[in-house]
VEXRO-649126 format. One line per 2 residues: number of its first residue (from 0); for each residue y, z, x of C-alpha. Coordinates in steps of 0.1 Angstrom, whole numbers. Layout:
N
NUM = Y,Z,X  ... $
***
This chain:
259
0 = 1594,1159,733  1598,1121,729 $
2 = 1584,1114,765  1550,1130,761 $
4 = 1550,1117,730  1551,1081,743 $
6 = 1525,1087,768  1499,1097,744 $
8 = 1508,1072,718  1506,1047,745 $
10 = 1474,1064,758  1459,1061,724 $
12 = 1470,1023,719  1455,1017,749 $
14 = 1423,1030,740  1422,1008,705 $
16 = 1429,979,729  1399,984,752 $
18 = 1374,990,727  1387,954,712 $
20 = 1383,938,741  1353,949,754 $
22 = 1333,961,722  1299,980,724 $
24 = 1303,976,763  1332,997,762 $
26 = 1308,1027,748  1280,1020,771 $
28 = 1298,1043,796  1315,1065,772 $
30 = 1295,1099,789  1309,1093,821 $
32 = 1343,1092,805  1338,1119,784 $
34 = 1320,1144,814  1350,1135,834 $
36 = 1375,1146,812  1359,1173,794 $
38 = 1352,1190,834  1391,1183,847 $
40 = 1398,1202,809  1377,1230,812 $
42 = 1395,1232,855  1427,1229,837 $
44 = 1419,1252,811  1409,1285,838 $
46 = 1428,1272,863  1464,1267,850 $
48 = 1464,1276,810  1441,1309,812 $
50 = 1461,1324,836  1498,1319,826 $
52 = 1484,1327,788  1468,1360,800 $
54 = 1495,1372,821  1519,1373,793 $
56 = 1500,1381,760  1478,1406,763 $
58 = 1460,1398,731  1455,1363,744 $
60 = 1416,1362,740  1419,1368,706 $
62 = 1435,1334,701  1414,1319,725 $
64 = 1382,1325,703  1405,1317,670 $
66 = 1411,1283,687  1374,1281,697 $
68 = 1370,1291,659  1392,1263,644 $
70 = 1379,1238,666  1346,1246,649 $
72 = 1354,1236,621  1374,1212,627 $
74 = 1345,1192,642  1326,1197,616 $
76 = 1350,1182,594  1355,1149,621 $
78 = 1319,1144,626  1320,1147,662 $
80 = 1343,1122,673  1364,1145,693 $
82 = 1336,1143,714  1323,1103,715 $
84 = 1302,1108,680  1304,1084,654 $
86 = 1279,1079,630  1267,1043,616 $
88 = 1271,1038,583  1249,1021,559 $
90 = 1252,984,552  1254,975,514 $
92 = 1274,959,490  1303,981,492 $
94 = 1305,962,527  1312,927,513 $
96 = 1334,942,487  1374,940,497 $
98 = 1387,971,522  1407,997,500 $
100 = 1419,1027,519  1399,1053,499 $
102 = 1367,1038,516  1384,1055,550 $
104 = 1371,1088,554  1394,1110,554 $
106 = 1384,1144,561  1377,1128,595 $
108 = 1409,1115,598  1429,1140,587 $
110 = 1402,1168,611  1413,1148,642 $
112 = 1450,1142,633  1451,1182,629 $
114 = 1429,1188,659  1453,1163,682 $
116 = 1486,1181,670  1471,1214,676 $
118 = 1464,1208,714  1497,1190,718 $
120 = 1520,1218,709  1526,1237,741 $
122 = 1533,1202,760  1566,1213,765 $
124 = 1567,1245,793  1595,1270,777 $
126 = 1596,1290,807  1623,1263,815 $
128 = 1648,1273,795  1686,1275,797 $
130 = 1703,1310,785  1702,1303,752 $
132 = 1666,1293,748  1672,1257,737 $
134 = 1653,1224,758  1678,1203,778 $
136 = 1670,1167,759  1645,1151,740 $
138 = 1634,1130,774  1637,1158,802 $
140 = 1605,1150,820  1606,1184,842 $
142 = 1599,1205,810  1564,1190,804 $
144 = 1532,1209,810  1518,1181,833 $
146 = 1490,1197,835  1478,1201,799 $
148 = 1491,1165,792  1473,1150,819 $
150 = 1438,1168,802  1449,1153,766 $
152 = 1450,1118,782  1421,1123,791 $
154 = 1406,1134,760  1428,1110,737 $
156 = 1415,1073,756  1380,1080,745 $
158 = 1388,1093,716  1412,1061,706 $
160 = 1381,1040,714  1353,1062,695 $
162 = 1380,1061,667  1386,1023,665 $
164 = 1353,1016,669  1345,1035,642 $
166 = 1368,1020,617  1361,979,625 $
168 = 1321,993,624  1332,1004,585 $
170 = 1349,973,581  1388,985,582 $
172 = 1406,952,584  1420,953,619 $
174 = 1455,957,610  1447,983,586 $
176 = 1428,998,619  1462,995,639 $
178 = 1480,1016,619  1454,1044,613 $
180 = 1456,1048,653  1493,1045,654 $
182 = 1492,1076,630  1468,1092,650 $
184 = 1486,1086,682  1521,1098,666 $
186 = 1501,1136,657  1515,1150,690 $
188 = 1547,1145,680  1540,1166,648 $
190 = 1525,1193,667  1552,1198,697 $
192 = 1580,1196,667  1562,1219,651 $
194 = 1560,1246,678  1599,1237,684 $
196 = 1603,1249,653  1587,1279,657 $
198 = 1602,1296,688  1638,1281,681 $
200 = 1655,1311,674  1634,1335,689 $
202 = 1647,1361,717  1636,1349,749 $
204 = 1607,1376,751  1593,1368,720 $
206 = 1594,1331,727  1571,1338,762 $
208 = 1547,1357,741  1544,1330,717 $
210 = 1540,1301,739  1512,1321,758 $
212 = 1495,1328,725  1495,1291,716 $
214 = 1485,1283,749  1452,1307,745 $
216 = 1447,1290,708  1445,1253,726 $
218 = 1426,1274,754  1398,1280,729 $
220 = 1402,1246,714  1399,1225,745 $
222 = 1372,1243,757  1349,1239,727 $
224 = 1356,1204,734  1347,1204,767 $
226 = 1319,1221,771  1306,1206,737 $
228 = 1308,1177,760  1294,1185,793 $
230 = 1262,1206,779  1253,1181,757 $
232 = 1214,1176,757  1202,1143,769 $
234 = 1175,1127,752  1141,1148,765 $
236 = 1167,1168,782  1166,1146,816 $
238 = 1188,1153,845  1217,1124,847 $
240 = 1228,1121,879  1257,1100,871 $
242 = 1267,1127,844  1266,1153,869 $
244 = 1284,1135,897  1314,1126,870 $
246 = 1318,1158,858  1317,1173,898 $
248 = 1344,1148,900  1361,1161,875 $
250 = 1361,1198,887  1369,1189,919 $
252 = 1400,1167,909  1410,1200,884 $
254 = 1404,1222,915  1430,1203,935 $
256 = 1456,1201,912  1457,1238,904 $
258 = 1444,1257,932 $
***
């Protein structure tokens, strides 16, 4: 559990850190990003998660459309940054006033800090279990879902920069911005320890259905994100070649790693 959660801490840091440096030219390609990822998800999602999910819980759709449910409304809470939205604010006095932390909005916040522990939980793969249904170590790097993490690194860079830029564009002192993205970037951990939680001292049965369950919950939330992504209008609806060629990429890339 501590290993993937330093990957997409680090991931998220990372993210933070580019936006810094490169500012508003660090959005200017934020599509491409986003098309990429959100097509290797939606590969990922029917090509490894659907699959193991379905083959185990046979009511597995109906948490796939709960997840696609949540996410929903989650979104709606978050204004879209899963995605790359952020809205501008309005510039007024308020602005030149000193930052207090009730200024941060925090349905957002706490919308994507819920949404990133959700997807996280099934990181770790409990079909690799020992006979009495408990992980070998905190740092066993063969009991990861590679798959899955590899698609939330992908989701959680732009999302780190969409999220830092929002904060220094509401005038969030940058340390105060730090740590709001630290907290975000520690959410997996809360997820995964969660789900450990949950299927600890279940019978090995009832632990596989579980896990497929969850995985068909993060199926339907990943996949509002992705396609929320890739079917995005642009404006008066033009074909974007670059879009489309990223977002092949993507598929492609998914393709290989699954098939």
């Amino acid at each position: 559990m501590i290993a993937p959660s330093l990957i997409l801490l680090i991931t998220t840091m990372l993210g933070g850190m580019v936006f810094v440096l490169l500012g508003q030219r660090g959005l200017d390609n934020m599509g491409l990003v986003l098309s990429f990822g959100g097509s290797f998800i939606i590969g990922m999602c029917f090509l490894h998660l659907v699959p193991e999910s379905f083959g185990v819980a046979k009511h597995a759709g109906l948490f796939v459309l709960a997840g696609f449910l949540i996410q929903g409304l989650l979104e709606y809470l978050s204004q879209g940054i899963e995605h790359g939205h952020f809205h501008m604010h309005e510039h007024g006095d308020a602005c030149q006033q000193s930052f207090s932390w009730g200024r941060l909005p925090w349905a957002a916040l706490v919308s994507l800090g819920l949404h990133s522990a959700l997807e996280s939980m099934p990181i770790i793969d409990h079909s690799h279990h020992d006979h009495h249904g408990h992980a070998h170590g905190l740092f066993t790097l063969d009991m990861m879902d590679w798959g899955l993490l590899t698609g939330l690194v992908l989701h959680k860079f732009p999302v780190a920069m969409v999220l830092m830029a929002m904060m220094l564009e509401q005038h969030v002192p940058k340390r105060s911005a730090w740590l709001v993205l630290a907290l975000f970037g520690a959410t997996p951990m809360l997820g995964m320890g969660m789900f450990e939680v949950l299927i600890h001292h279940m019978p090995n049965l009832d632990m596989a259905t579980t896990s497929a369950c969850i995985q068909a919950l993060v199926v339907g939330i990943l996949l509002h994100i992705g396609t929320t992504v890739l079917f995005e209008a642009e404006a008066d609806h033009r074909f974007n070649l670059r879009k489309f060629l990223a977002t092949c990429t993507g598929l492609i890339i998914s393709i290989l790693a699954f098939s």
